[in-house]
MDAnalysis code that builds the backbone (N, CA, C; Angstrom):
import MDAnalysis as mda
import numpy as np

u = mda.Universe.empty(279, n_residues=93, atom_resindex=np.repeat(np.arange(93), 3), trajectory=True)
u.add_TopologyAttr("name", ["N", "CA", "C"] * 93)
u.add_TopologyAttr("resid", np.arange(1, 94))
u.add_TopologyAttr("resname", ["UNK", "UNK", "UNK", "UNK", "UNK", "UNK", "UNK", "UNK", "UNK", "UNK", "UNK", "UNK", "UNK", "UNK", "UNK", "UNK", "UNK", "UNK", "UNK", "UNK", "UNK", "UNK", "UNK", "UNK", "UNK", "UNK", "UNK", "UNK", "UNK", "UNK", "UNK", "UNK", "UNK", "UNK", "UNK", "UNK", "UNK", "UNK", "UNK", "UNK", "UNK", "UNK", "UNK", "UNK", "UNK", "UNK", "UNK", "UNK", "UNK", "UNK", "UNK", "UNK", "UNK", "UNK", "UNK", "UNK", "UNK", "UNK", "UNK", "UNK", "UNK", "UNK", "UNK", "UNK", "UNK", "UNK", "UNK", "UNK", "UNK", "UNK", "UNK", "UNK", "UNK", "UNK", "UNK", "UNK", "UNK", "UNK", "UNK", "UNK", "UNK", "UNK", "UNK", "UNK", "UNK", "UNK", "UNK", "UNK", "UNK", "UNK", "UNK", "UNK", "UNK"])
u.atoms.positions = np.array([
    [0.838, -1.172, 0.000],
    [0.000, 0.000, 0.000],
    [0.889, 1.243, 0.000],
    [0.486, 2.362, -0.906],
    [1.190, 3.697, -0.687],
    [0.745, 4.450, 0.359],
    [2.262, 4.877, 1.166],
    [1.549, 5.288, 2.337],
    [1.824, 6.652, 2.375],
    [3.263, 7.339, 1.530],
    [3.096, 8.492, 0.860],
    [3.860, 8.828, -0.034],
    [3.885, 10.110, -0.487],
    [4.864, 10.667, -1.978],
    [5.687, 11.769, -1.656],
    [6.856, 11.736, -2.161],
    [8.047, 12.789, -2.122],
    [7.108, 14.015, -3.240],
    [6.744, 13.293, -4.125],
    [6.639, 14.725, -5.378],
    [4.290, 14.877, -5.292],
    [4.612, 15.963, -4.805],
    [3.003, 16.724, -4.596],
    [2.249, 16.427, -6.061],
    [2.544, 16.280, -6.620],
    [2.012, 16.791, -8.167],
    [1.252, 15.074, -8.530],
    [2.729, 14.298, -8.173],
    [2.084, 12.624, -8.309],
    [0.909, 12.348, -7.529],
    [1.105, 13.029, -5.786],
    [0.244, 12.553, -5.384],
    [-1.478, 12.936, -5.715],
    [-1.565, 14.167, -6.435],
    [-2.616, 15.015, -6.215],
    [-3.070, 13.910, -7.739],
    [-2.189, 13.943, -9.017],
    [-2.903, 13.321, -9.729],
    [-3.356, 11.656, -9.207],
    [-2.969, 10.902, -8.905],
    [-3.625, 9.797, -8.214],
    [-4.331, 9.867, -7.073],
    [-4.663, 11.076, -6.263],
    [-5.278, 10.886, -5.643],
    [-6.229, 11.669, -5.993],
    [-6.491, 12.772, -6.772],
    [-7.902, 13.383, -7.250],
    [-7.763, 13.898, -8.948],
    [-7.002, 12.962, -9.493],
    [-6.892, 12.918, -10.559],
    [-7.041, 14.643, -11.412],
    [-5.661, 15.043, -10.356],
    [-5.470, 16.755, -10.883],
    [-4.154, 16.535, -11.397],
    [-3.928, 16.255, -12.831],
    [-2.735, 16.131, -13.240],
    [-1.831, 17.087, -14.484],
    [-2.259, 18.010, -13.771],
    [-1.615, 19.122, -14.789],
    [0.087, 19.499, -15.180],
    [0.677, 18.348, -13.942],
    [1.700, 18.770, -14.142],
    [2.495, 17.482, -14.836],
    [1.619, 16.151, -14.758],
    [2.326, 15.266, -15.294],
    [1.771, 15.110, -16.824],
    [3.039, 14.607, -17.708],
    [3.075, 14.405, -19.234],
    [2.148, 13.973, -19.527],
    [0.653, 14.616, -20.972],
    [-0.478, 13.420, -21.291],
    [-0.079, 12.144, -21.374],
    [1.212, 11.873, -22.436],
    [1.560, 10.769, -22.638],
    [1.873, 9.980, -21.394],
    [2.282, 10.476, -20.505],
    [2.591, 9.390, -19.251],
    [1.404, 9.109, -18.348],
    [0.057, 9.382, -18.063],
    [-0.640, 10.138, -17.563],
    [-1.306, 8.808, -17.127],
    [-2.121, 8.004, -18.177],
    [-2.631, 6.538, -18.096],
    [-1.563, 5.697, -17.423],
    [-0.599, 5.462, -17.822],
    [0.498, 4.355, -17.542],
    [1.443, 4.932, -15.812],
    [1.386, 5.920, -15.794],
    [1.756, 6.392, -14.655],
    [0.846, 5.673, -13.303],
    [-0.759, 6.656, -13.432],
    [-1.736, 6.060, -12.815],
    [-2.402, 4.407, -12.559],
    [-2.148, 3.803, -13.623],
    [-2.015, 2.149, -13.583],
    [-0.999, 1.803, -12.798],
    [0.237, 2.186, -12.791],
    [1.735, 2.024, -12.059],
    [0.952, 2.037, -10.729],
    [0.625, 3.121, -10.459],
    [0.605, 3.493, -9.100],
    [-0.386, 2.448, -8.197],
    [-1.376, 2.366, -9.174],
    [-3.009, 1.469, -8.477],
    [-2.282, 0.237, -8.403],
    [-1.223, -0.303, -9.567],
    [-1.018, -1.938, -9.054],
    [0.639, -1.468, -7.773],
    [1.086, -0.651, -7.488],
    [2.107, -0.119, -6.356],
    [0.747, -0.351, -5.084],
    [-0.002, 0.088, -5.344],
    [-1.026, 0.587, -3.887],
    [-1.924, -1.077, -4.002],
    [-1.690, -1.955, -4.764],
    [-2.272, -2.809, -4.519],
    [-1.412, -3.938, -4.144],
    [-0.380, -3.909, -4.499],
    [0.922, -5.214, -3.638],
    [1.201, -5.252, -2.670],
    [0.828, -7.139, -2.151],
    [0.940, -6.967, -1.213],
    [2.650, -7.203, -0.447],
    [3.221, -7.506, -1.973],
    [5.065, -7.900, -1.298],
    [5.894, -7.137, -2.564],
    [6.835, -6.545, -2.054],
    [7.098, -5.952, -3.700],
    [7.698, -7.145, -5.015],
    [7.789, -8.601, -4.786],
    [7.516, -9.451, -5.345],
    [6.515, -9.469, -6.972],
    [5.461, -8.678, -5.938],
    [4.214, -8.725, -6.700],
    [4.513, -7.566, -7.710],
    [4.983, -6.445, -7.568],
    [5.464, -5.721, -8.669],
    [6.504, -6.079, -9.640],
    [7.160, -7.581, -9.973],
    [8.257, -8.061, -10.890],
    [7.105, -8.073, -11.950],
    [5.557, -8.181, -11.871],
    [4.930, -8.517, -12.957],
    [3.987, -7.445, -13.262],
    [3.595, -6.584, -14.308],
    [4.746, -7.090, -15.822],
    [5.487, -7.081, -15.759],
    [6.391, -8.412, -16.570],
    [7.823, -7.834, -16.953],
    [8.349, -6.404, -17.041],
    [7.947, -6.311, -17.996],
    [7.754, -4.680, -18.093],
    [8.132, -3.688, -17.104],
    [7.648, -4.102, -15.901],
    [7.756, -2.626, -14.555],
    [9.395, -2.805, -14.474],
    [10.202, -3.899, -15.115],
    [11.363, -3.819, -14.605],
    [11.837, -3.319, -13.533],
    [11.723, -3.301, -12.280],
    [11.557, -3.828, -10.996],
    [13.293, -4.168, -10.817],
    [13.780, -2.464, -10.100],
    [14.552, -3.636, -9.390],
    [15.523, -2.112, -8.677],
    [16.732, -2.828, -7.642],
    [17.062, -1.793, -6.398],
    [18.385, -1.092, -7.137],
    [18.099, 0.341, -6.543],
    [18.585, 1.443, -7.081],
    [19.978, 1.619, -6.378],
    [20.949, 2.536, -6.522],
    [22.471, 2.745, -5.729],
    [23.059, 4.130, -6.391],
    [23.588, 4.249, -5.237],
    [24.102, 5.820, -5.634],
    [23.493, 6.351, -4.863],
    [22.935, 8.295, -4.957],
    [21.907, 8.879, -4.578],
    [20.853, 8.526, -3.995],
    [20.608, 7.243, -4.654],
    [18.875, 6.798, -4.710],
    [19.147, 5.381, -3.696],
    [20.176, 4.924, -3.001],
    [20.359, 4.190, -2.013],
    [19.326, 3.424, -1.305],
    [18.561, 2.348, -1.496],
    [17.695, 1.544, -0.631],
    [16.153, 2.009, -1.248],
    [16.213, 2.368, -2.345],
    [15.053, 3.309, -2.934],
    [14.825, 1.934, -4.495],
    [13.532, 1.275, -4.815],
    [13.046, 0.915, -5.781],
    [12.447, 1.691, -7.017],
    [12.661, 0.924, -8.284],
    [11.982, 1.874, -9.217],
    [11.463, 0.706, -10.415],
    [10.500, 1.341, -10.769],
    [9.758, 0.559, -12.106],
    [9.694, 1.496, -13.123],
    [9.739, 0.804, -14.215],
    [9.689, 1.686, -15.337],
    [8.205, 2.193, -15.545],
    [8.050, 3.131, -16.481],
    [7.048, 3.677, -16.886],
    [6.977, 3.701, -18.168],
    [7.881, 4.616, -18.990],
    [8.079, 4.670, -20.634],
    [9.008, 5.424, -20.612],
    [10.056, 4.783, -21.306],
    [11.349, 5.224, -21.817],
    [12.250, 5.579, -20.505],
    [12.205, 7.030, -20.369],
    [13.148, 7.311, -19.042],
    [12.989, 7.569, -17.820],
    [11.344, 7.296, -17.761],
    [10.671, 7.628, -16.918],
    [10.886, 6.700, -15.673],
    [10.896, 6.821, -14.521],
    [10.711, 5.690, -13.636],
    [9.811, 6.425, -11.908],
    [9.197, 5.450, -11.753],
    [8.627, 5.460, -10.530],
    [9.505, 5.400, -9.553],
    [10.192, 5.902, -8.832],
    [10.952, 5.682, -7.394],
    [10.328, 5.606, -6.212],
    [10.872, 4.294, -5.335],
    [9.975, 4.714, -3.582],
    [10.816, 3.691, -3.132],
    [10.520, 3.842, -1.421],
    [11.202, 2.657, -0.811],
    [9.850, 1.967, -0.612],
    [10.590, 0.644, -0.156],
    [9.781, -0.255, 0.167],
    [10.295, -0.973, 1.808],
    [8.880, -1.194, 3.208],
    [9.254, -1.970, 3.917],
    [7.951, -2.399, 4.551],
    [8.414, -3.341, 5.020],
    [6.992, -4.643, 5.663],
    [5.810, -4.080, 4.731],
    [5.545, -4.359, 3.274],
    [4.322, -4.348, 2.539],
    [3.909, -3.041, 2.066],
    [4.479, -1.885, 2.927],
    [4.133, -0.532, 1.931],
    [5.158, 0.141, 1.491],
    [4.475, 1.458, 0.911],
    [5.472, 1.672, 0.141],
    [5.565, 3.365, 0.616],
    [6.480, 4.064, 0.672],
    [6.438, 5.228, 1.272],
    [7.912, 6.237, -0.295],
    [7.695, 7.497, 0.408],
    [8.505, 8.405, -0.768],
    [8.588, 8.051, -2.043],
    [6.778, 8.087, -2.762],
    [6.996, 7.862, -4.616],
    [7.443, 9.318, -5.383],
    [7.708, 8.951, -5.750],
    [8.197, 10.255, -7.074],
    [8.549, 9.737, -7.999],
    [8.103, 10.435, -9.451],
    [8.577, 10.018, -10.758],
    [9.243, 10.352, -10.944],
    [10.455, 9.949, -11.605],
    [11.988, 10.737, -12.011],
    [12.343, 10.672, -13.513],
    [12.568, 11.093, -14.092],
    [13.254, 11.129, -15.268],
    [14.858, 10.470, -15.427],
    [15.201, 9.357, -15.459],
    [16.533, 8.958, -15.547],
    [17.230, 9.467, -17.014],
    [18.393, 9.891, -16.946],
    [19.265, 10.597, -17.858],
    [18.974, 12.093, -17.975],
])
């Protein structure tokens, strides 16, 4: 379950679907990301789709998970005992 978000803008569009600040193109696939994030119950459960490519971050982003979205986009948050806390979308590169 998401229990909260680093970036205001993510949270406001998934949570009252005010998304003015995130990309049209990312907009659907972002919000799907998030509903199957807020619905796992082990982060296990996020390896599928393939696709979310799923997997632990280093550097900066230290103990912090990310799934893809499209292209450079990625979902970042940590994960512990079943939720999920600090999401933000990042732009990698």
């Amino acid at each position: 379950m998401i229990k909260n978000f680093l970036d205001y803008d993510l949270e406001h569009c998934w949570k009252y679907n005010k998304c003015q600040k995130i990309r049209p193109d990312l907009k659907r696939r972002v919000l799907m990301k998030l509903d199957s994030m807020d619905a796992a119950a082990s982060i296990e459960d996020l390896r599928n789709p393939p696709g979310n490519n799923l997997h632990m971050l280093h550097g900066d982003y230290k103990n912090y998970w990310a799934i893809s979205v499209n292209g450079p986009w990625r979902l970042i948050f940590k994960y512990d005992a079943g939720d999920i806390y600090q999401v933000r979308l990042i732009q990698y590169h």
